[in-house]
PyMOL Python script that loads the backbone (N, CA, C, O; Angstrom):
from pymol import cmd

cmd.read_pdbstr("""\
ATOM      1  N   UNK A   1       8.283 120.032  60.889  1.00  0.00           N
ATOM      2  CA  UNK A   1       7.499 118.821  60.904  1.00  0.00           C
ATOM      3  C   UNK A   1       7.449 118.243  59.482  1.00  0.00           C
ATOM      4  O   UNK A   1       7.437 119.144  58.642  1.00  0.00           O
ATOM      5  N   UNK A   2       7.405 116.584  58.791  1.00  0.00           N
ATOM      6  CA  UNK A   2       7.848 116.385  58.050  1.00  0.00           C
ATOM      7  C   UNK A   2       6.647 115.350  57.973  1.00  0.00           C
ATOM      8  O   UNK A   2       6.370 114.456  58.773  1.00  0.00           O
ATOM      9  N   UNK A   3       5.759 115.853  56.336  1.00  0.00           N
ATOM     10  CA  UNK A   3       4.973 114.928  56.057  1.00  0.00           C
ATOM     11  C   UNK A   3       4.701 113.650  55.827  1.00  0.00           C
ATOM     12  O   UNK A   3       5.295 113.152  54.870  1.00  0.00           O
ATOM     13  N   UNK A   4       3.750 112.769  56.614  1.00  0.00           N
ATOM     14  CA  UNK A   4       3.873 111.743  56.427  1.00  0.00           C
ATOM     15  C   UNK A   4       3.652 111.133  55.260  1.00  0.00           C
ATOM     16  O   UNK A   4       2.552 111.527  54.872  1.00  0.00           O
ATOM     17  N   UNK A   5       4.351 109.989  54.093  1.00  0.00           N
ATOM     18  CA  UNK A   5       4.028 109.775  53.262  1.00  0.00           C
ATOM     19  C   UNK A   5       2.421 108.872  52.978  1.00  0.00           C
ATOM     20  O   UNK A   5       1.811 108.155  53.772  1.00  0.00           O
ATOM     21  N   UNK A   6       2.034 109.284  51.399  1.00  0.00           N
ATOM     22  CA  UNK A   6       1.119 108.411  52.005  1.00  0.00           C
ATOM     23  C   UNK A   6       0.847 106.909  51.146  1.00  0.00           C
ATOM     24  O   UNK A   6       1.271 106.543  50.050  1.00  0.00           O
ATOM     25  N   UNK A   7       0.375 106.548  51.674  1.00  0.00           N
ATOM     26  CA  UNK A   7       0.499 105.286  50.944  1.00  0.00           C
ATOM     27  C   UNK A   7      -0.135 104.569  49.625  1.00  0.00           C
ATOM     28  O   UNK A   7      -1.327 104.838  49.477  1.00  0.00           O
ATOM     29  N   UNK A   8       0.370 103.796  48.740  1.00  0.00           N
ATOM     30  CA  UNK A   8      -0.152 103.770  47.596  1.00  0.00           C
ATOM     31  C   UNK A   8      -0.471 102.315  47.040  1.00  0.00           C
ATOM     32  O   UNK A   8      -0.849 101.706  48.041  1.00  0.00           O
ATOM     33  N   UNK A   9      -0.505 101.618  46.171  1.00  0.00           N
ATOM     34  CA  UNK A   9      -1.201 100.494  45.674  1.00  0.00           C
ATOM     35  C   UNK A   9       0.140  99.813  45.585  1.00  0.00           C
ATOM     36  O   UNK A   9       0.828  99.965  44.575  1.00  0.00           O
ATOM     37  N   UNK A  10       0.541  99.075  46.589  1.00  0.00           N
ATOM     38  CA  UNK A  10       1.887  98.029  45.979  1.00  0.00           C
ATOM     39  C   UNK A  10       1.918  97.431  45.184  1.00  0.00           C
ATOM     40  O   UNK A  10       2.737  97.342  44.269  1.00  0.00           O
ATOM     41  N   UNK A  11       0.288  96.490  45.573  1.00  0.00           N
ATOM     42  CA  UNK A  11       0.012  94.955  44.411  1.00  0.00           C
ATOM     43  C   UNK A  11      -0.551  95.744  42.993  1.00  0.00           C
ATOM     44  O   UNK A  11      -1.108  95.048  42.144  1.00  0.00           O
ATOM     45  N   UNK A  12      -0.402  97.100  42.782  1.00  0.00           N
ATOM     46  CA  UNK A  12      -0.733  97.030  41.014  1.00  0.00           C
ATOM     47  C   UNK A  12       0.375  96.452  40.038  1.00  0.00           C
ATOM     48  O   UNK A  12       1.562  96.778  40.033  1.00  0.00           O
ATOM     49  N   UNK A  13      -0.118  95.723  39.388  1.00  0.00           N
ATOM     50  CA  UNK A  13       0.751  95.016  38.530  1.00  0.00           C
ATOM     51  C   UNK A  13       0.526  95.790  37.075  1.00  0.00           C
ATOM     52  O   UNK A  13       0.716  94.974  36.173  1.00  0.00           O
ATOM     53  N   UNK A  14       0.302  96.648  36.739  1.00  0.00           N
ATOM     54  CA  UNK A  14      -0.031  97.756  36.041  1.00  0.00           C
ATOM     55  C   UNK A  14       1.853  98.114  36.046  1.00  0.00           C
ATOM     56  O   UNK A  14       2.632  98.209  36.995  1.00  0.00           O
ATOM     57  N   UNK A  15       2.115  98.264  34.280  1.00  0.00           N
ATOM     58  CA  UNK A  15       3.345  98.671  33.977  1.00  0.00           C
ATOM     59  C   UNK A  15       3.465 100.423  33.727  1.00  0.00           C
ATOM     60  O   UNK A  15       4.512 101.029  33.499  1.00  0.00           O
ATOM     61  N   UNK A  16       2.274 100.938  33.827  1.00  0.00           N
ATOM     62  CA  UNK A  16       2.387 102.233  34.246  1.00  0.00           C
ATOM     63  C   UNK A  16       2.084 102.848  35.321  1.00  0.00           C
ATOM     64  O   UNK A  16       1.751 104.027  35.201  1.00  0.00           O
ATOM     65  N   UNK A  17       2.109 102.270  36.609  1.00  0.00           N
ATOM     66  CA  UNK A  17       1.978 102.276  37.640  1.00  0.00           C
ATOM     67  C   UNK A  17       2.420 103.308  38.413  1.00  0.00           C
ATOM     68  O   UNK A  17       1.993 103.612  39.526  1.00  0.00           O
ATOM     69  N   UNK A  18       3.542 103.991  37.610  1.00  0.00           N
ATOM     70  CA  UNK A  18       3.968 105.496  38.457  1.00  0.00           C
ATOM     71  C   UNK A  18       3.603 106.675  37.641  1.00  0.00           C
ATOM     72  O   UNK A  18       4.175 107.759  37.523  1.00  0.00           O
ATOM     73  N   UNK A  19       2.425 106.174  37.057  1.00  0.00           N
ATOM     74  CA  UNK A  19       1.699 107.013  36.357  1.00  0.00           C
ATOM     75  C   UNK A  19       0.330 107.566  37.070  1.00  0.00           C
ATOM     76  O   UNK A  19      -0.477 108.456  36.797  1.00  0.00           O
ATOM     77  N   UNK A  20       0.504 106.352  38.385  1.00  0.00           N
ATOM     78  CA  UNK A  20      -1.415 106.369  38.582  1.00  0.00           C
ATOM     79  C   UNK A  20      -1.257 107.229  39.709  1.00  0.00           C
ATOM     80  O   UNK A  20      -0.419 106.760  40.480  1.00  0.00           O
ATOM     81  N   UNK A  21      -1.778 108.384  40.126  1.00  0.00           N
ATOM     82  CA  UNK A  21      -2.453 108.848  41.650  1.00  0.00           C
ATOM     83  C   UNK A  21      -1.914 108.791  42.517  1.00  0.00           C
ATOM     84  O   UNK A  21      -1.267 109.700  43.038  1.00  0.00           O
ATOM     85  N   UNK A  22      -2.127 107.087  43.092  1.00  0.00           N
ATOM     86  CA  UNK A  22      -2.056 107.053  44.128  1.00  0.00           C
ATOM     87  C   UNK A  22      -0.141 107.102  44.293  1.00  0.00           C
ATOM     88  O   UNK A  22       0.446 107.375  45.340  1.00  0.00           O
ATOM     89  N   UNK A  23       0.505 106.771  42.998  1.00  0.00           N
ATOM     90  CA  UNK A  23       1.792 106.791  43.422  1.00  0.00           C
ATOM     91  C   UNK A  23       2.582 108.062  43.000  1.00  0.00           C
ATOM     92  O   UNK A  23       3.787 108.159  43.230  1.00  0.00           O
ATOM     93  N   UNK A  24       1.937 108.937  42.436  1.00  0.00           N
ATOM     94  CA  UNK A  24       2.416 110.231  42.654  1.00  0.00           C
ATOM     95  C   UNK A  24       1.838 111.049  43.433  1.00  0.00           C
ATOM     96  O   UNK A  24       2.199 112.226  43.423  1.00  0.00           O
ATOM     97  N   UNK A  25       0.929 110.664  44.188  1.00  0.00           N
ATOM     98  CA  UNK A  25       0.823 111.832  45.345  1.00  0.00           C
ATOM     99  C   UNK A  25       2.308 111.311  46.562  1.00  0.00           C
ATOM    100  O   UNK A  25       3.086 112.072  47.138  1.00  0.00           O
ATOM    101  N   UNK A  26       2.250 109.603  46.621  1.00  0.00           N
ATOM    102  CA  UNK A  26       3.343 109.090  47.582  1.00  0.00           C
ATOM    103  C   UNK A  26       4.635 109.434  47.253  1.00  0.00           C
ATOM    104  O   UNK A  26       5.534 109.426  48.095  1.00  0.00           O
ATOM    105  N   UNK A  27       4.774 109.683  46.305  1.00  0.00           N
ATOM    106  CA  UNK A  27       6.171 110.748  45.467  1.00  0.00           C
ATOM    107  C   UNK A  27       6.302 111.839  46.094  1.00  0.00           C
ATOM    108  O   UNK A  27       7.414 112.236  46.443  1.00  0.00           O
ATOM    109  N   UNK A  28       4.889 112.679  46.405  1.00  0.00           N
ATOM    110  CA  UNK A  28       4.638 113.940  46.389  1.00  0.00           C
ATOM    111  C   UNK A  28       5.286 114.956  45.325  1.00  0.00           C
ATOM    112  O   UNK A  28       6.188 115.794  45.338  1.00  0.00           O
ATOM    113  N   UNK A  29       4.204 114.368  44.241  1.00  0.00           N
ATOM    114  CA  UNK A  29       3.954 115.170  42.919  1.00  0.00           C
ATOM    115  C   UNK A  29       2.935 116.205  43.185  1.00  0.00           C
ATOM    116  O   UNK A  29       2.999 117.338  42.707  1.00  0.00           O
ATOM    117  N   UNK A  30       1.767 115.681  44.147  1.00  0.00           N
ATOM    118  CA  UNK A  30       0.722 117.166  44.212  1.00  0.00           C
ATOM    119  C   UNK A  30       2.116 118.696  45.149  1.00  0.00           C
ATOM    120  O   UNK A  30       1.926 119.909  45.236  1.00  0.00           O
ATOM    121  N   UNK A  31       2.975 118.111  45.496  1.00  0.00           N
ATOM    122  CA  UNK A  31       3.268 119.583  46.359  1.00  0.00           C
ATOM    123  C   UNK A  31       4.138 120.115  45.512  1.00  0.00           C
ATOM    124  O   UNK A  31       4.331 121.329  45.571  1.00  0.00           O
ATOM    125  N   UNK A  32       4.880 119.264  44.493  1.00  0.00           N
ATOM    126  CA  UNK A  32       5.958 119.247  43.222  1.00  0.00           C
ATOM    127  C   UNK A  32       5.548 120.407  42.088  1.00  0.00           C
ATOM    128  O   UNK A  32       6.089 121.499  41.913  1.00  0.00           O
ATOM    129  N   UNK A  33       4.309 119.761  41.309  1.00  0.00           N
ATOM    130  CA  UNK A  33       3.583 120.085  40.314  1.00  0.00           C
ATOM    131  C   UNK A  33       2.089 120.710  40.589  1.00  0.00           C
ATOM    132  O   UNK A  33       1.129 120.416  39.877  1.00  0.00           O
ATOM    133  N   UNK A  34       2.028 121.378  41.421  1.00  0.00           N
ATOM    134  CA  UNK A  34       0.046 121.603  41.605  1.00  0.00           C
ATOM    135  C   UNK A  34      -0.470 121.594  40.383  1.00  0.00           C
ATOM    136  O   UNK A  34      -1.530 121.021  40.133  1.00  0.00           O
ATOM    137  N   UNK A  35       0.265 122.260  39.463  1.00  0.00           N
ATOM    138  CA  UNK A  35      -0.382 122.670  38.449  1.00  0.00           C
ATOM    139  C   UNK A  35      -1.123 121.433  37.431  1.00  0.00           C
ATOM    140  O   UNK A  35      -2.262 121.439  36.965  1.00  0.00           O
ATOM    141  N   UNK A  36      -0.325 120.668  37.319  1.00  0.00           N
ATOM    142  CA  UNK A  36      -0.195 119.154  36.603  1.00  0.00           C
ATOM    143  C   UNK A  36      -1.070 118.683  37.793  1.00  0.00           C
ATOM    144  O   UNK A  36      -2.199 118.494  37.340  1.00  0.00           O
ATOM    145  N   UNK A  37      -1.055 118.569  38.349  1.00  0.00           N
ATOM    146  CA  UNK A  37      -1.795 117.480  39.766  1.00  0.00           C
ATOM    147  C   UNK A  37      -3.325 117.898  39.115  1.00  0.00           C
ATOM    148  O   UNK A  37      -4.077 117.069  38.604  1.00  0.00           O
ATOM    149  N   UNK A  38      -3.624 119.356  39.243  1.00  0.00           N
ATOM    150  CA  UNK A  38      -4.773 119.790  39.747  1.00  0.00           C
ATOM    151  C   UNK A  38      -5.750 119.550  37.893  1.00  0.00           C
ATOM    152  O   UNK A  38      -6.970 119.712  37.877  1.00  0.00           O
ATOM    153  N   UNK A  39      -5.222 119.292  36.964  1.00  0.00           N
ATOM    154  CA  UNK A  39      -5.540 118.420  36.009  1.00  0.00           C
ATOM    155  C   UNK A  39      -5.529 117.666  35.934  1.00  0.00           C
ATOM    156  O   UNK A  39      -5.946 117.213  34.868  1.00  0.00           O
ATOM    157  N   UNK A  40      -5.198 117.032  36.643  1.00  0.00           N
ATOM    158  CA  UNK A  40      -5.537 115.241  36.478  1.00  0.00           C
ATOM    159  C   UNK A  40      -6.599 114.971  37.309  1.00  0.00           C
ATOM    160  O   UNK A  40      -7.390 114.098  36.951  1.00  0.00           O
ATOM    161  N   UNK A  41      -6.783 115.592  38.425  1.00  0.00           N
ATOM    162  CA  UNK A  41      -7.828 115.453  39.631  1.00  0.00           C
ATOM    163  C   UNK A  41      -9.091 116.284  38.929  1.00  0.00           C
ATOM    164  O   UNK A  41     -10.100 115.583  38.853  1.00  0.00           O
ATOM    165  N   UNK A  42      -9.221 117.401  38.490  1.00  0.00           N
ATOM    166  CA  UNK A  42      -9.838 118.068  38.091  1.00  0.00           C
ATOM    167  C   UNK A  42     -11.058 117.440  36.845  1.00  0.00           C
ATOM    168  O   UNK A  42     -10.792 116.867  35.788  1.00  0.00           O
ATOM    169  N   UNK A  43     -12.521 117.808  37.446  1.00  0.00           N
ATOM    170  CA  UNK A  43     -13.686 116.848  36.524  1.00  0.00           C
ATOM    171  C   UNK A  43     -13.427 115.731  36.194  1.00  0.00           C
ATOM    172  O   UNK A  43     -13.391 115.200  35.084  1.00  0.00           O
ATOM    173  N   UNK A  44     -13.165 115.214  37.587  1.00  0.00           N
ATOM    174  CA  UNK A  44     -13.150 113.885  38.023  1.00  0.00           C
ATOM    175  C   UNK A  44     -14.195 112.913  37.291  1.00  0.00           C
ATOM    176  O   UNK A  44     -15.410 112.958  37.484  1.00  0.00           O
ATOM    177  N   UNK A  45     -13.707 112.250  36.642  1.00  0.00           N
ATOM    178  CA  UNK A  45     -14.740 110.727  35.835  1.00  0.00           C
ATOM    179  C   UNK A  45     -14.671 109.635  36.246  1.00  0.00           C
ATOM    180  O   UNK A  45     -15.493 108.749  36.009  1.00  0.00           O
ATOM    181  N   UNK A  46     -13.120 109.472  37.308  1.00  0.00           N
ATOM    182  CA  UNK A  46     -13.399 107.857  37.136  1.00  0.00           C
ATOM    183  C   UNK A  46     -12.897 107.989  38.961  1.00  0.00           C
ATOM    184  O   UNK A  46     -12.227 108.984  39.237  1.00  0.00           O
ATOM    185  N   UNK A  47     -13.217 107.044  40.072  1.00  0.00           N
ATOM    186  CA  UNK A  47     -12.867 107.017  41.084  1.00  0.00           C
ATOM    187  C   UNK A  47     -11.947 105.400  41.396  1.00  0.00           C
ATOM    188  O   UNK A  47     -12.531 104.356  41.104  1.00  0.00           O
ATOM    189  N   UNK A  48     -10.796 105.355  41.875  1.00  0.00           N
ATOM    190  CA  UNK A  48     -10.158 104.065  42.289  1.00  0.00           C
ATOM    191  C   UNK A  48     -10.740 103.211  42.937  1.00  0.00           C
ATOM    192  O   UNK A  48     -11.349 103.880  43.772  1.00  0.00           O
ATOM    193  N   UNK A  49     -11.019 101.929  43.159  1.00  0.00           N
ATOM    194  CA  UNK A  49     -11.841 101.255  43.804  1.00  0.00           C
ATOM    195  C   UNK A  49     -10.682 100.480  44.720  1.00  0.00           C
ATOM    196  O   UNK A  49     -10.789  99.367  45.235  1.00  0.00           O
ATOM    197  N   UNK A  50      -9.634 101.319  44.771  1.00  0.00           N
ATOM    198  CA  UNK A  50      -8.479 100.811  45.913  1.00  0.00           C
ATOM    199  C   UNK A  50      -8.674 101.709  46.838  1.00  0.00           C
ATOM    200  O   UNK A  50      -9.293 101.552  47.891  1.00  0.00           O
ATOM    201  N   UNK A  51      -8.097 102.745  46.417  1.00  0.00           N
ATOM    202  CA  UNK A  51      -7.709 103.813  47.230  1.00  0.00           C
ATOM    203  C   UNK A  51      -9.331 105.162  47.487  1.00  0.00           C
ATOM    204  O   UNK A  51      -9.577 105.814  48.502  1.00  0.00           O
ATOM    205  N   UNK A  52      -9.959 105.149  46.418  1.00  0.00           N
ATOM    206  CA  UNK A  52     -11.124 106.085  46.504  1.00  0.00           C
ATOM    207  C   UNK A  52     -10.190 107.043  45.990  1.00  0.00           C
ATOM    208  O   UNK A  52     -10.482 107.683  47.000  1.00  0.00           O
ATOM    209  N   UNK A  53      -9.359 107.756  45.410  1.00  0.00           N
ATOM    210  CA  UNK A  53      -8.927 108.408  44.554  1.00  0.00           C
ATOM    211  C   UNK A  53      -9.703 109.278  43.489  1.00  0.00           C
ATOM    212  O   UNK A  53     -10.851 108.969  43.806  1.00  0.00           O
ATOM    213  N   UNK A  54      -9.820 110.031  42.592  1.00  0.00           N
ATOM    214  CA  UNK A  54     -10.551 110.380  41.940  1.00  0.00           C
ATOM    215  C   UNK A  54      -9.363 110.989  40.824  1.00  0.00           C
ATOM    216  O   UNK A  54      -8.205 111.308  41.092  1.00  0.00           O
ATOM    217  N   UNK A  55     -10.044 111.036  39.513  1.00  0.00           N
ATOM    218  CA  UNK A  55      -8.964 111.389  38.165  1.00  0.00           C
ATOM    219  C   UNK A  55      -9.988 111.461  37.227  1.00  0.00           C
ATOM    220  O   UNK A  55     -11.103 110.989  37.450  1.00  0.00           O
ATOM    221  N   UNK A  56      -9.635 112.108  36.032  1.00  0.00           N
ATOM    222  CA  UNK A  56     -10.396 112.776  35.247  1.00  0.00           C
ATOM    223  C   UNK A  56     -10.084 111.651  34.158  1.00  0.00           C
ATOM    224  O   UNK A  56     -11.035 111.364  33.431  1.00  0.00           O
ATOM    225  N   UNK A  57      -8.895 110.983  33.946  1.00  0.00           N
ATOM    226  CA  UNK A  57      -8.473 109.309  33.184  1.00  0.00           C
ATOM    227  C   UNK A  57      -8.988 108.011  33.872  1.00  0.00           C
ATOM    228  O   UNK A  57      -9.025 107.864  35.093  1.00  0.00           O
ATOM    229  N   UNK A  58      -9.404 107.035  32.905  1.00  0.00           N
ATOM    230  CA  UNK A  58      -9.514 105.965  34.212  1.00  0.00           C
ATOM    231  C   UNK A  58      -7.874 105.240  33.864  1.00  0.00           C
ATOM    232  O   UNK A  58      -7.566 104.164  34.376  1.00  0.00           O
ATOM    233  N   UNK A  59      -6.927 105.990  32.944  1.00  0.00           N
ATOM    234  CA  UNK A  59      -5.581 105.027  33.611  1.00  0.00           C
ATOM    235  C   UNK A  59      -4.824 105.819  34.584  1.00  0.00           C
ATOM    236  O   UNK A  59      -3.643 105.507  34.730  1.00  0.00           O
ATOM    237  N   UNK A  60      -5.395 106.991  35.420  1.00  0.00           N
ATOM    238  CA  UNK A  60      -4.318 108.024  36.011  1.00  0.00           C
ATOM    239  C   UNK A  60      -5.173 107.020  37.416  1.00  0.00           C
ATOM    240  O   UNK A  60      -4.618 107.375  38.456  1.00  0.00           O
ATOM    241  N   UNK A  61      -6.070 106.152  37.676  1.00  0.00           N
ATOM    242  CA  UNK A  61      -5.961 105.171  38.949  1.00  0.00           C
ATOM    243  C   UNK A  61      -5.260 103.855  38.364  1.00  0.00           C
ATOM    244  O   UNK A  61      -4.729 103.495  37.314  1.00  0.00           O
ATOM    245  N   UNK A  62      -5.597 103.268  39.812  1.00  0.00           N
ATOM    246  CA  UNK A  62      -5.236 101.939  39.616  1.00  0.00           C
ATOM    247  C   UNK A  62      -6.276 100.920  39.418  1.00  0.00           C
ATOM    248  O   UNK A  62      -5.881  99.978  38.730  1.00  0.00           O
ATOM    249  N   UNK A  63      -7.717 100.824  39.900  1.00  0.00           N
ATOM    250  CA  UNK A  63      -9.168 100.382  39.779  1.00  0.00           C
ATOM    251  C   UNK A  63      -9.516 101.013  39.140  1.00  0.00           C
ATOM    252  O   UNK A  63     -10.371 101.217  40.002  1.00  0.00           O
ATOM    253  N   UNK A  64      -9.871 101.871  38.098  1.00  0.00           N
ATOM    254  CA  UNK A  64     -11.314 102.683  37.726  1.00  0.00           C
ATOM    255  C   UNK A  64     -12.643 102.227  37.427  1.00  0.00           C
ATOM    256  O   UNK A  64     -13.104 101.397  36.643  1.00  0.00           O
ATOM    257  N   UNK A  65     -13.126 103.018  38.287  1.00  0.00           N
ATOM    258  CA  UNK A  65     -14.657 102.849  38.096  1.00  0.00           C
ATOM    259  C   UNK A  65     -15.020 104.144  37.659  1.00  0.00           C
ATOM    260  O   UNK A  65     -14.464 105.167  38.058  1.00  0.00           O
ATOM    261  N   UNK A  66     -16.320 104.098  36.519  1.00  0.00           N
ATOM    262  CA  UNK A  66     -16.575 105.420  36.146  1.00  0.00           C
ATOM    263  C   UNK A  66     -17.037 106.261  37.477  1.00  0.00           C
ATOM    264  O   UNK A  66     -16.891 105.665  38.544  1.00  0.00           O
ATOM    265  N   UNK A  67     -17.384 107.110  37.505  1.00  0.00           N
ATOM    266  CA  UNK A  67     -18.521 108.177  38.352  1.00  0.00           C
ATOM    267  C   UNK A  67     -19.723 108.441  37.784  1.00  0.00           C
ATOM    268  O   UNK A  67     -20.527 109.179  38.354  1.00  0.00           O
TER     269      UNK A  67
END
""", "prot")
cmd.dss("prot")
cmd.show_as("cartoon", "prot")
cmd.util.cbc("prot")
cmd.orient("prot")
């Protein structure tokens, strides 16, 4: 059975954009890298106000809002 991808922020106009979350989990960087993933997610500060995402950077989203 073959995971569905999931989906990520098209309209960011953000030039580091395959930097943020939501487009490396749609990569599937969390199943790639846990290790790297689980630091960036890890004491979470800022949450996406696209996706609800959560990251410990507010540039590893695409919205950040603090927490």
């Amino acid at each position: 059975m073959t995971e569905k991808k999931l989906e990520h922020n098209t309209d960011c106009a953000s030039q580091a954009h395959d930097k943020h979350l939501c487009f490396l989990m749609y990569e599937g960087y969390h199943f790639d890298h846990p290790g790297e993933y689980k630091k960036i997610v890890q004491d979470a500060q800022f949450r996406c106000q696209n996706c609800g995402r959560t990251a410990h950077q507010s540039d590893q989203v695409c919205k950040p809002i603090a927490l």
